[in-house]
N, C-alpha and C positions, 0 to 999 in steps of 0.2 A: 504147119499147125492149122487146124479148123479153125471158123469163123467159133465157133462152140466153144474151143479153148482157148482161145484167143480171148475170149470174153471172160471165159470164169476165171484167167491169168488175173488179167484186170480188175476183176470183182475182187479175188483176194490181195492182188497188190493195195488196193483201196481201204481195205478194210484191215491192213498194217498200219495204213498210214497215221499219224499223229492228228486224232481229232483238228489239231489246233492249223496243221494243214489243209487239212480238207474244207476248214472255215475260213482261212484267208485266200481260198480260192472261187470263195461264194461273192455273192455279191454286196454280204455284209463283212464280208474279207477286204475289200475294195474300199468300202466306207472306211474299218478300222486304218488302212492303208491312208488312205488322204489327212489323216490324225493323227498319222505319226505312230499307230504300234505295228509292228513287227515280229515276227514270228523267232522265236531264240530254241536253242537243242532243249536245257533242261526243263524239265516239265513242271518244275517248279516254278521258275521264270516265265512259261507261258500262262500258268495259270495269274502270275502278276501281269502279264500285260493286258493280258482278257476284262482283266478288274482295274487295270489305267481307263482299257477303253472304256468300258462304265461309265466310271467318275468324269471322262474326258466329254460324253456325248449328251448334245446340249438338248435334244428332241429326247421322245420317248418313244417313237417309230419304232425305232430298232432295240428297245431297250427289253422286251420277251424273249428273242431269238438270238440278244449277244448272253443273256442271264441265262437260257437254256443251252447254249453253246460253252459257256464256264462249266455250267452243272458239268456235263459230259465229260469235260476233260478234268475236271473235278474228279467225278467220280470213274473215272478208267486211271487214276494216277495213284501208285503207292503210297500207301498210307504215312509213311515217311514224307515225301512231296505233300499230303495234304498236311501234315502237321507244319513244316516249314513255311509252307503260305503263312498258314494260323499266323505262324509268329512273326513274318516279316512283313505283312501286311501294314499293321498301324507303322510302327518304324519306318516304311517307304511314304508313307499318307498321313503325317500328322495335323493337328488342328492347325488352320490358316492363320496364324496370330496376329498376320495386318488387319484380314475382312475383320477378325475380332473389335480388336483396338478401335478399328473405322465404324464399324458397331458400336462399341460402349462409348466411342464419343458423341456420335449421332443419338444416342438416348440420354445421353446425359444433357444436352445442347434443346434436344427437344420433347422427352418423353409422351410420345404420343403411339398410338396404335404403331404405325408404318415403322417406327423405328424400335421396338418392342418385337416385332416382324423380324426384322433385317437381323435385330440381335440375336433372336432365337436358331435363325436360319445359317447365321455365323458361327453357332456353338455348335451345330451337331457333328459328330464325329464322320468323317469319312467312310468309319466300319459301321455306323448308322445309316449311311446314305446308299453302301454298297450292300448291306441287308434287305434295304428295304427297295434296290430295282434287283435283288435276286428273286426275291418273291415275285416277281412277276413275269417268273419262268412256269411252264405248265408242269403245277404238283410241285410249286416252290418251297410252299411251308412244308410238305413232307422233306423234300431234298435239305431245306435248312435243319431240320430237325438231325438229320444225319451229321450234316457239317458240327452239330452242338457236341454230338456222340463223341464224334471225332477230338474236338476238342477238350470235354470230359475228360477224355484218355491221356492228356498231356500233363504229365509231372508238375516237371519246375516251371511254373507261371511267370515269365516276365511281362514287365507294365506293358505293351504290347498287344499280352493274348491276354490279360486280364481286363484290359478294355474294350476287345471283338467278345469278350464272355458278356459283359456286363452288357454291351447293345443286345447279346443276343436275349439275353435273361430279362431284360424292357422288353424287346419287341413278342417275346412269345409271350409276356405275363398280360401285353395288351391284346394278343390274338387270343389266346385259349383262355380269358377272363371267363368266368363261369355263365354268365350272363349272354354268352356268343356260343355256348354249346350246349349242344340237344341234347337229354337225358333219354332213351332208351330202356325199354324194357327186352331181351335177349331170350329168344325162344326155341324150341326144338324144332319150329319150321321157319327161324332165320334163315337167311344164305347162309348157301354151307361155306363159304371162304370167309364169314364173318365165324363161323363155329368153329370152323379151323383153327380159327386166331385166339379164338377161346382156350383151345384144349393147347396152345403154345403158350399161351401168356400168361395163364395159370401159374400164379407163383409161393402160393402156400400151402395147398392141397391138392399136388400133382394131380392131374387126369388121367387116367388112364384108357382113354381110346372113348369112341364114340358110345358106349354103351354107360360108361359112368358119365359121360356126360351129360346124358338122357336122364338120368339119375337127377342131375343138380337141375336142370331145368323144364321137363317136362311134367312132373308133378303138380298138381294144383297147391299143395301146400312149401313149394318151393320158386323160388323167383330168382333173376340174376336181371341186374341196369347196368348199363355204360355211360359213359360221358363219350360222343362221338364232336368231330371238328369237320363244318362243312366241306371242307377239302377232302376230308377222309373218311367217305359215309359206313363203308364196311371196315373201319378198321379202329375198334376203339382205341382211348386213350386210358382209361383207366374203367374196372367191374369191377361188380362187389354183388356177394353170392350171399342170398337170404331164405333162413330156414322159417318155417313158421312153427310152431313149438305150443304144446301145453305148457311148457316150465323151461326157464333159461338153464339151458343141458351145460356137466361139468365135465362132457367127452365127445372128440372131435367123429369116433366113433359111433354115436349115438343122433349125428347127422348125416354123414357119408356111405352109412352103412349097406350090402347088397340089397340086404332084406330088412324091410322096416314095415310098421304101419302107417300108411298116408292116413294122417288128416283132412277134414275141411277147413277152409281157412277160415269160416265163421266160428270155428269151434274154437281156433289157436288165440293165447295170451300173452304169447312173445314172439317179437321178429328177431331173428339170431343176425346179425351180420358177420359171418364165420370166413370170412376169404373177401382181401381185398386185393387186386394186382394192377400195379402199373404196366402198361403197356409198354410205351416208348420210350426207351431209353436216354432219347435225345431230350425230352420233359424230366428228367431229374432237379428235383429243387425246384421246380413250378406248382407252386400250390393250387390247385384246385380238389384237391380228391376229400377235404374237409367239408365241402359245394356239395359232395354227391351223395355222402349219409346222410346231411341236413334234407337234401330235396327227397331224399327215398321215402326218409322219415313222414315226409308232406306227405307221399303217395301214398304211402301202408295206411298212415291215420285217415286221410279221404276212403280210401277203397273199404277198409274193413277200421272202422270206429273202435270196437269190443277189445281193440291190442291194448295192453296195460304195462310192457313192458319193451324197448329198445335194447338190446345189448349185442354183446359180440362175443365171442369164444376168438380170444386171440393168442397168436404165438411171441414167444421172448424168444428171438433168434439171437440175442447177447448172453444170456443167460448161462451156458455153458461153458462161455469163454471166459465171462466173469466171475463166475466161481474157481477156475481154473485159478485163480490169479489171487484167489482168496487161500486158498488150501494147500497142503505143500504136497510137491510134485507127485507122489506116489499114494497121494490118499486116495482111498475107496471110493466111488459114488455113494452119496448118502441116501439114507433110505427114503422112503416115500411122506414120512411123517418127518424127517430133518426139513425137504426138498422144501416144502412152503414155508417154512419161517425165513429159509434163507432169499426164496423168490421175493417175499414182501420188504424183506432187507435191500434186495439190489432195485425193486421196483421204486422203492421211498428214498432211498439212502445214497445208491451209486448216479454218478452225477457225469454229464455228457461234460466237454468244455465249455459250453453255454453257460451252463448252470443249471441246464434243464436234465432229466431223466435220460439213462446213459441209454437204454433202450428206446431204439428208432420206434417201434408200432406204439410203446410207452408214451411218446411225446408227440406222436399223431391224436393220439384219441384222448386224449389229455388237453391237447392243445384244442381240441375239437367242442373243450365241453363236459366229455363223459365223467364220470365218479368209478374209480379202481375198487371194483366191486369184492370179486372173490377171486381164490387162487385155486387151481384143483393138480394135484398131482398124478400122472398114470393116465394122462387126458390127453396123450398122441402119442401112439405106439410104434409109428413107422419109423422107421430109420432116418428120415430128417428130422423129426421129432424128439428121437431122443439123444442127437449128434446137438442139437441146438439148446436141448431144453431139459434134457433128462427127461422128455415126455411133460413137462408141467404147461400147461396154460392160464388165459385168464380172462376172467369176464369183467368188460368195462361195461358198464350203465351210462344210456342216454336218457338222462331225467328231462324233460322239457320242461320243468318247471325251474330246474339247474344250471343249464347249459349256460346262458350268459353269463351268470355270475362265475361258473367254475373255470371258465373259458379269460374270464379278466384277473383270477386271481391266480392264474397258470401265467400266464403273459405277462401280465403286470407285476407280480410280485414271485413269482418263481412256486406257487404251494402247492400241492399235490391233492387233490379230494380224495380222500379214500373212503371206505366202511370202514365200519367200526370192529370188522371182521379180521382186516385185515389189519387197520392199523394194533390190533391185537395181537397177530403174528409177528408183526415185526417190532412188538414190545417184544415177545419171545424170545425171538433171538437175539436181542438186545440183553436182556435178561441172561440168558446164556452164554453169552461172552462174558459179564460180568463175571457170573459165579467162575467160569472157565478159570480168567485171570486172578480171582479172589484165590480157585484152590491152588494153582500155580506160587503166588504168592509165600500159602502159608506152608506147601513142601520146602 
């Protein structure tokens, strides 16, 4: 055998080998070695001994390059292997119940600073301590974010992975607090691996190739901001795509259209917020995206004063399912003038298990503030539109003369703001069950 294949033998024998080998043969292999972890078959089990050494090592020298050596074998192990860590993790690492104890008696004995310290430092959970030296792998909070994903994806929750959920849902709600990320404006001469990301992460008005995307942002009476996380400068976290408008439009077509007439934005009296998308997956249930129509809202009023209107053209992605559930099996889709008494029925009436509006975009912009303006039927024609909606949408109002108050009496007491427009509709159909069951009755 050549010296040449001799080597590339080696290259790929190497590049078999079990990450978690090739790290206990480094020289932070050696450290783990003097501490007692050892290298085990299942990959599950190494990924727990990777995370003993962690918790085990008293310096923070080594504390990057043992959290970017987990990532690794982390991330090359079946997704099976990674749920199973998930869950055996806290179970192998529970809370210290002596240091506790030897805490709450030290505070009790002397309540001062140092032992207020000692107590806090006693409580925190193990999956708190191993979250916060995995971040200090390079591109941690991206990599954590994955690990969130991951565990999103797990069914039956024992106390366990409900407690690595709950560190991780603190640790990101203190990372990605709205106040620690950059608001961006998104342009047609962005980086193009940020436009990329655009035309992927689009989640309510597909894109269709660089040429509509030009469309949403290169206009002067069109704009589109991100919420970015300095870890991840090209990679948002959450956009939201804004039309500038003579008149708050009652068709998604009437914004996205090939051919339209651009405005000046001096001219325009509404900013349409017509498309919002989460980015990361692994940020599900992290609130900030309520952060970024507020600040947008700042911008558009600094930038052009003459705006008189905020609102949205949003989708009921429940809406289909929920009527489904109202009508028996084989009924017809209703017409276009049924479609909105029933929309303002399920927007007012159907109820999440919270207590809140059964419809998720309902209970964002709701919870956000806005007033449940109008409803228009025949106002998204594409086939997720009318799979989700029978084509209906709706326009929420951002009154900034409203916003707090309609935001504390959403929260606080469960009420819904509407118009008078709609709450009109869904007398309607109130009204029309009635009679329904009245003429029922007197057959």
């Amino acid at each position: 055998m050549s010296i040449k294949s001799q080597s590339s033998a080696e290259s790929a024998s190497a590049k078999r080998r079990n990450p978690l080998d090739l790290l206990m043969n480094s020289g932070l292999g050696k450290l783990l070695g003097r501490i007692g972890v050892a290298p085990r078959r299942a990959s599950t089990d190494s990924l727990l001994d990777l995370a003993d050494g962690m918790l085990s090592l008293r310096g923070r020298a080594s504390g990057p390059a043992l959290a970017s050596a987990f990532f690794d074998l982390y991330e090359g192990s079946e997704l099976e292997a990674r749920h199973s860590f998930i869950a055996q993790f806290h179970d192998l690492h529970p809370y210290d119940s002596e240091s506790i104890d030897t805490a709450i008696a030290q505070w009790v004995a002397q309540r001062d600073d140092s032992a207020a310290r000692k107590l806090n430092a006693a409580t925190e959970s193990p999956s708190q301590k191993l979250i916060r030296m995995l971040n200090l792998a390079p591109q941690g909070t991206r990599r954590l974010l994955s690990m969130r994903e991951d565990l999103l994806g797990i069914g039956e929750r024992t106390a366990g992975i409900k407690t690595i959920a709950k560190a991780l849902d603190s640790a990101f709600a203190d990372w990605f607090n709205a106040g620690f990320l950059e608001l961006r404006r998104i342009e047609w001469d962005s980086p193009a691996r940020l436009l990329e990301r655009i035309i992927r992460y689009e989640a309510v008005h597909e894109i269709d190739g660089w040429d509509d995307l030009r469309r949403r942002v290169e206009p002067k009476d069109r704009r589109c901001y991100g919420f970015f996380h300095p870890q991840m400068a090209d990679d948002p976290l959450i956009f939201v795509e804004v039309a500038l408008t003579h008149e708050v439009p009652g068709a998604i077509h009437q914004i996205i259209a090939e051919e339209r007439d651009v405005i000046s934005p001096r001219d325009a009296n509404c900013a349409i917020f017509y498309s919002i998308s989460n980015c990361q997956k692994g940020l599900r249930g992290i609130p900030f995206g309520n952060y970024l129509i507020k600040r947008v809202v700042g911008l558009l009023e600094e930038e052009l004063p003459q705006l008189k209107s905020f609102a949205t053209l949003s989708p009921l992605p429940g809406f289909a399912k929920w009527l489904a559930g109202e009508q028996e099996p084989e009924a017809a889709v209703p017409s276009a003038k049924q479609l909105r008494p029933l929309a303002a029925k399920y927007l007012t009436e159907a109820k999440h298990r919270s207590g809140l509006p059964l419809d998720a975009v309902a209970r964002f912009h709701l919870g956000n503030g806005a007033r449940l303006e109008a409803i228009h039927a025949n106002a998204d024609l594409s086939p997720n539109g009318q799979n989700q909606s029978y084509g209906v949408m709706v326009n929420y109002v951002y009154d900034l003369r409203e916003i707090e108050a309609n935001h504390f009496a959403f929260n606080e007491l469960e009420a819904v703001a509407v118009s008078k427009a709609v709450q009109s509709l869904a007398d309607e159909c109130q009204s029309g069950k009635s009679k329904k069951q009245t003429d029922n009755l007197a057959a």
